[in-house]
Phi, psi and omega in degrees: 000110167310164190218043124176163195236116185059249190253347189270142169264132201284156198212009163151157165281155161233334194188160174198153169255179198279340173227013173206188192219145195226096179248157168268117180234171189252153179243109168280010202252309153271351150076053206208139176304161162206172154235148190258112137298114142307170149192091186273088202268128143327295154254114171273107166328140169281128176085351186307307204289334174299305195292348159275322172287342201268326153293345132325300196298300176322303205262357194270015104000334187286130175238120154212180184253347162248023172265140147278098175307140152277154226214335181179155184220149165174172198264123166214122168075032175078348191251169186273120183210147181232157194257167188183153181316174171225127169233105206284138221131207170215167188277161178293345186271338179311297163320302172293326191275005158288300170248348172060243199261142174266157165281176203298314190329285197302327194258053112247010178283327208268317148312348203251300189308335179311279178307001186247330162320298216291331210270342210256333182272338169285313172294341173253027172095000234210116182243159192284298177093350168200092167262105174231120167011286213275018151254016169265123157275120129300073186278193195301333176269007184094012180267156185271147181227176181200114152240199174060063160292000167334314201239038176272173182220176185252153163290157161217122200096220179234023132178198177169173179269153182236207174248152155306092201204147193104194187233118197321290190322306171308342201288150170272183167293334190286327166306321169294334211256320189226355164103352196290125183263141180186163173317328178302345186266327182276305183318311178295332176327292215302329197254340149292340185261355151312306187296323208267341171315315191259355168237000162080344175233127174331131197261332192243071190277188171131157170245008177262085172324316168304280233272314171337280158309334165316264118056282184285306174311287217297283191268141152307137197258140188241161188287135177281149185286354187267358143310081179299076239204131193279151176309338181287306175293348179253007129333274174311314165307318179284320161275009167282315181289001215312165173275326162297074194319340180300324165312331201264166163294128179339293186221166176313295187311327160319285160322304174278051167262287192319315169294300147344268200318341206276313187286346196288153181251044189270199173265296155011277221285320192288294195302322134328302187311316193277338163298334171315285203325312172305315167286340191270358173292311194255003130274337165328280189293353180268350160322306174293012176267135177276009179246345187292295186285005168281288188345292152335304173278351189279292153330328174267356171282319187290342162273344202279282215312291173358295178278357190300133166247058180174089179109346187293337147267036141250006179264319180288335182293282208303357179267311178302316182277358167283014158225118185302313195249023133306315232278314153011239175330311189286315191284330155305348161273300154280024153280007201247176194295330165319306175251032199256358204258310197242009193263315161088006182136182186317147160254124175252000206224113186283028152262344195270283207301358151324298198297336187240004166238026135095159179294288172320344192277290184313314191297314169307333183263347176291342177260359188284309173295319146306316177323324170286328187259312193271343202261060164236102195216141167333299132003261169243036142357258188323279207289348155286298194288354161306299186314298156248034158274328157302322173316316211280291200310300160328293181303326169297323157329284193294314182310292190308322174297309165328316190277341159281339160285348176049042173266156163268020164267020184356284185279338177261008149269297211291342195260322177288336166274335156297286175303050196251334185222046176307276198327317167299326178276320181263018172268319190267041158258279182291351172192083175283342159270338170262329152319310172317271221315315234277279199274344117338274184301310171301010231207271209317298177318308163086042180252164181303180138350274165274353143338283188332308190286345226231350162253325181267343191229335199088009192180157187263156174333316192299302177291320166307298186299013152238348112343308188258347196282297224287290179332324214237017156061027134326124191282149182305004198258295166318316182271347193280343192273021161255022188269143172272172185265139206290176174304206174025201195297139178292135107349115167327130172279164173250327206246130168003299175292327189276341173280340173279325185289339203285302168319290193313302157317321179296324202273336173283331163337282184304289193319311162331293186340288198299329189276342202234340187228164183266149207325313173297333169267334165264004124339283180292350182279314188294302189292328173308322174312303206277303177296305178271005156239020192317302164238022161270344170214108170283155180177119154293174185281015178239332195264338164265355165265337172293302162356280193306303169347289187306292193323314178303313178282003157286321207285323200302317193278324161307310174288338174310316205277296211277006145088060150257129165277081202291012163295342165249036160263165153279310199313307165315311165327291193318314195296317210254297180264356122351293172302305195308309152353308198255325193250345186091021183183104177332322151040187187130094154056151127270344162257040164095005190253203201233080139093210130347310169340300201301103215237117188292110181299159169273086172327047163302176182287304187304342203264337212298173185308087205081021167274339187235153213295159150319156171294124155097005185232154180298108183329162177286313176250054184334263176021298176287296156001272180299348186252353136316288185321302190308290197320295198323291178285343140342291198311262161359316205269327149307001169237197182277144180205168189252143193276350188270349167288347188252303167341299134008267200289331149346292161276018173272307179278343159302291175338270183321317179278305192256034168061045122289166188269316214226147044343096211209131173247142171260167186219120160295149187224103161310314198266340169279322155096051180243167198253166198231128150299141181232291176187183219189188150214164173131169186326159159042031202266355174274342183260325163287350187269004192287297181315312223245122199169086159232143164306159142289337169324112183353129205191116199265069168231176167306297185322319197271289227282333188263313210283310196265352163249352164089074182230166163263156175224110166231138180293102184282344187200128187269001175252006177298173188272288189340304209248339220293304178302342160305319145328150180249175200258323202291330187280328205284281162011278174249015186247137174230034183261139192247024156218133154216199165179128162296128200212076205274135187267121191241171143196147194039037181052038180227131170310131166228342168193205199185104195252166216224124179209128196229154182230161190256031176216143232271146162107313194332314180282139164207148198215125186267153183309339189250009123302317173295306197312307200295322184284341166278330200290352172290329172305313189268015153274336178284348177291273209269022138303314183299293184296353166281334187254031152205000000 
């Protein structure tokens, strides 16, 4: 060990890495303890030492009481040293492996100091870039310090590219994957070291760096199960690390927000806690329903996708089509006379109906449907579908009111006057005796509602339904429009949120009236409803009996599609004298539907029921499928359209009618003159477009032979003698589909892309001449997508 470095003298190690050395030395010159970073590269760059002193210079300015400053930079023996404050204590990583997992508290008290360092260094441009333990300072007194901003950048923008520089296990994915630098790299830093705070152990451990970084890249990070942990906070851990940055908290201040509210301890807060304690009680039992956590996850992916600033639809197709009979379902909806007005005709493809009836519409109507598909039990039937068709009905409500009001919240009235009574729908589902003890007790007693909940469950409807709402990664807009309204006249909203609370509430008023009372009592209930929103929402009596109208024959036309007979609900009755009521005539159906309501689907071939195939199996009517399709992108391609939106639906429809597993378009890369994987659908198709990176350059393979002669090809079995050498080794490698066929895209006979669609076992594809015909002409609308949008 030399025993001094530039002018300081060395006085011992504290630490050291794979490219530096970090000792405590004296500055004779001010006459002060210090600590010296070394940093010593194997190979050295033209400009490295420069390009490092200047990022000194950059961050050494930062004033916080948890940044440890930098104090001098300078050149010694060809290597690099940056002088830094001496801080007496130990590093954080010293510490965890010293007390091993901490409780939640301490290691968010110990995060939220992290983050308020890192978020002060964010606000002056300045992102860290390798936040780790062993860059945390303890000092004596137990406050937190975060150093070495040494290799940090300024930002530009909302991001920009970097160099390779930090430490794998911290790294975030999107950093590994493409260099892209943002706030966001430091928050996934900041949420690994949460995690490993609260499990006592490395969350990405390994000594193969690569299979590390795979590893992050690859996966979602999931929570260990032997890890006890109330839902808000583990919550919070999850979306710092999300694998999507859009997903994650924006920034560090974000993040210590979050953390703050979770730790303050006032009474407010206490009290909060203790309604926490109680829902993570009764999800806890509700985990043990074997439908609840698909249900969950199903729902929090569509909210994750919700919040995506990148990709989102093509992230909700692909979450809606790994379930057929979501996929449906959904697609008979907006095919009915409700959206067919705006729909412009058949949808055959839930990537066509985004584009045209807009991402919220479709994400509303995929939880409305889960909600429905998984809230079925045997039991209690009847009163599940009373409930949530009263939820429905509401929800449709609020839309038509909203839309007379002419606000732009259209569809988040409507999702929000659904979730408006959760609690109430998912007590009676997961705890049907104690919803009976519930309704029971209001019945004996003559007390509300929330009383009844707040004796039998420990809490009212209200506080459960925004406790799971909050879990499933609902945005605070939603959940806050699940606070009910105090009693007596509403007050005008001022604010965005207070106008979603008003909708929701006006519209569950009603849809109750109408579902629960008889006509001499909802008269007067309709005028009390009318008085007490007189001026948070005014409607005149012609604009709300037309609402309600509409609304029913939506609702009607909705239990149809999801197969409820409302003629064996009461809620249908209820529905049914209602109309009569209003028109003079009882009317209706024999299968339960209302009359006059009663509103005819758009028969395509395609929608029909079982038309479209199980994953890996062929529609019952390929054929019809693909020429819905053709039409679909006709339908498109005549408007203004984004080209990857068109792409999309294409390959939506090739999935779909024919039962392949995989689906994946390639993009020719000019400067490389190599074919590219971009992005697709079926299992694992993002890790597969990974795969797909071939030169155009001659190559004695099948790929060069479909790309350079433009021909289609398919491989029935890749292991044939015939063929078997014609594989290519990279495909062989990272591919395990043993049938595929090629759909090489030309224009003026030069390869511009390719689309790849494979099943995994040789024989599987089969293809008929008039099914080949409709997949080229599909092919060749992707052709003069291309050539229209350049």
């Amino acid at each position: 060990m030399a025993d001094r470095v530039g002018r300081f003298e060395i006085r011992g190690e504290l630490g050291r890495g794979a490219q530096s050395v970090v000792y405590r030395a004296f500055d004779p010159q001010l006459e002060r303890e210090v600590a010296v970073k070394t940093l010593h590269f194997t190979e050295h760059k033209p400009g490295q030492n420069e390009t490092l002193l200047a990022e000194a210079r950059i961050v050494s300015p930062l004033r916080h009481p948890g940044i440890v400053p930098i104090f001098e930079a300078g050149e010694a023996d060809g290597d690099v040293y940056l002088v830094f404050e001496y801080v007496r204590g130990e590093s954080l990583a010293a510490h965890m492996q010293r007390e091993g997992a901490l409780p939640p508290v301490r290691a968010g008290e110990i995060l939220v100091q992290i983050l308020a360092a890192v978020g002060q260094a964010h606000a002056e441009g300045i992102i860290h870039r390798d936040l780790k333990p062993t860059n945390v300072l303890m000092d004596e007194s137990g406050a937190v310090r975060v150093m070495d901003f040494g290799i940090a950048c300024r930002t530009a923008g909302k991001g920009g590219q970097a160099g390779f520089a930090g430490t794998p296990s911290y790294m975030a994915p999107e950093y590994i994957t493409t260099r892209e630098v943002s706030e966001r790299i430091d928050v996934f830093a900041a949420g690994v070291i949460f995690i490993e705070l609260l499990t006592g152990r490395r969350l990405f451990a390994g000594d193969d760096v690569d299979q590390v970084m795979q590893r992050i890249v690859a996966r979602q990070v999931v929570l260990p199960t032997d890890l006890s942990l109330d839902e808000r906070v583990a919550g919070i851990a999850l979306r710092a690390v999300a694998r999507d940055p859009a997903e994650r908290f924006e920034s560090a201040a974000a993040f210590r927000q979050a953390l703050e509210a979770w730790l303050q301890p006032d009474e407010a807060v206490q009290s909060a806690e203790a309604r926490q304690s109680t829902v993570d009680f009764l999800l806890r039992r509700m985990r043990h329903k074997s439908d609840f956590p698909a249900l969950s996850e199903s729902v929090s992916a569509i909210n994750r996708i919700a919040s995506s600033e990148s990709e989102s639809v093509s992230k909700l197709s692909v979450s809606i089509l790994r379930d057929f009979s979501l996929t449906n379902k959904i697609l008979r909806l907006v095919n009915s006379v409700a959206y067919r007005q705006a729909g412009g005709g058949s949808i055959s493809t839930v990537s066509r109906a985004v584009i045209v009836l807009g991402f919220d519409t479709v994400r509303n109507i995929a939880i409305t449907v889960l909600l429905f598909e998984h809230l079925q039990n045997k039991a209690n039937a009847s009163q599940l579908k009373e409930d949530f068709l009263r939820a429905n009905l509401a929800g449709i409500l609020a839309r038509d009111i909203a839309s007379k009001a002419r606000t732009r919240d259209l569809e988040q009235s409507f999702i929000c006057a659904i979730f408006h009574n959760l609690g109430r729908l998912l007590t009676q589902f997961y705890f049907p005796e104690e919803s009976e003890e519930i309704r029971r007790m209001m019945a004996q007693k003559s007390c509300t509602e929330e009383v009844a909940a707040l004796r039998v469950l420990g809490l009212s409807f209200e506080d459960l339904g925004i406790g799971i709402a909050r879990s499933w990664g609902f945005p605070t807009l939603i959940v806050d429009s699940m606070h009910k309204l105090p009693a007596g006249k509403v007050r005008k909203p001022a604010t965005q949120e207070d106008r979603l609370r008003v909708v929701s509430a006006l519209s569950n008023e009603i849809s109750t009236a109408i579902a629960t009372l008889s006509p001499e009592e909802r008269a007067k209930e309709m005028q009390r409803i009318a008085a007490r929103f007189a001026e948070a929402q005014p409607l005149d009596d012609t604009e709300l009996k037309d609402a309600i109208k509409h609304a029913i024959e939506e609702i009607t036309e909705f239990a149809r599609i999801i197969r409820i007979n409302l003629g064996q609900t009461h809620f249908g009755q209820q529905l049914r004298r209602y109309s009569g009521g209003e028109t003079g005539g009882e009317g209706g159906g024999s299968d339960g539907s209302m009359g006059s309501a009663v509103l005819e689907q758009n028969r395509s071939p395609a929608l029909e029921t079982g038309n479209f195939g199980e994953e890996g199996r062929k529609a019952a009517d390929a054929q019809a499928v693909l020429t819905a399709g053709i039409q679909d992108i006709s339908n498109t391609l005549v408007e203004e359209f984004k080209l990857n939106d068109i792409l999309r639906i294409i390959l939506e429809t090739m999935y779909r009618a024919m039962g392949f597993r995989r689906v994946l378009l390639c993009i020719r890369d000019a400067r490389s003159n190599t074919m590219q994987g971009r992005f697709g659908f079926g299992p694992e198709v993002t890790e597969l477009a990974k795969q797909f990176r071939f030169t155009l350059s001659f190559t004695p393979d099948i790929f060069h032979a479909a790309t350079s002669k433009g021909v289609d090809i398919l491989i029935s079995d890749v292991d044939d003698a015939k063929i078997a050498e014609r594989i290519p080794a990279w495909f062989r490698k990272g591919v395990t589909a043993k049938t595929f066929v090629l759909f090489p895209l030309t224009i003026k006979n030069a390869p511009v892309a390719l689309i790849y669609a494979d099943k995994e076992h040789a024989g599987e594809i089969e293809i008929t001449e008039k099914e080949l015909s409709l997949l080229r002409t599909l092919r060749n609308q992707a052709v003069l997508a291309i050539k229209q949008s350049t």
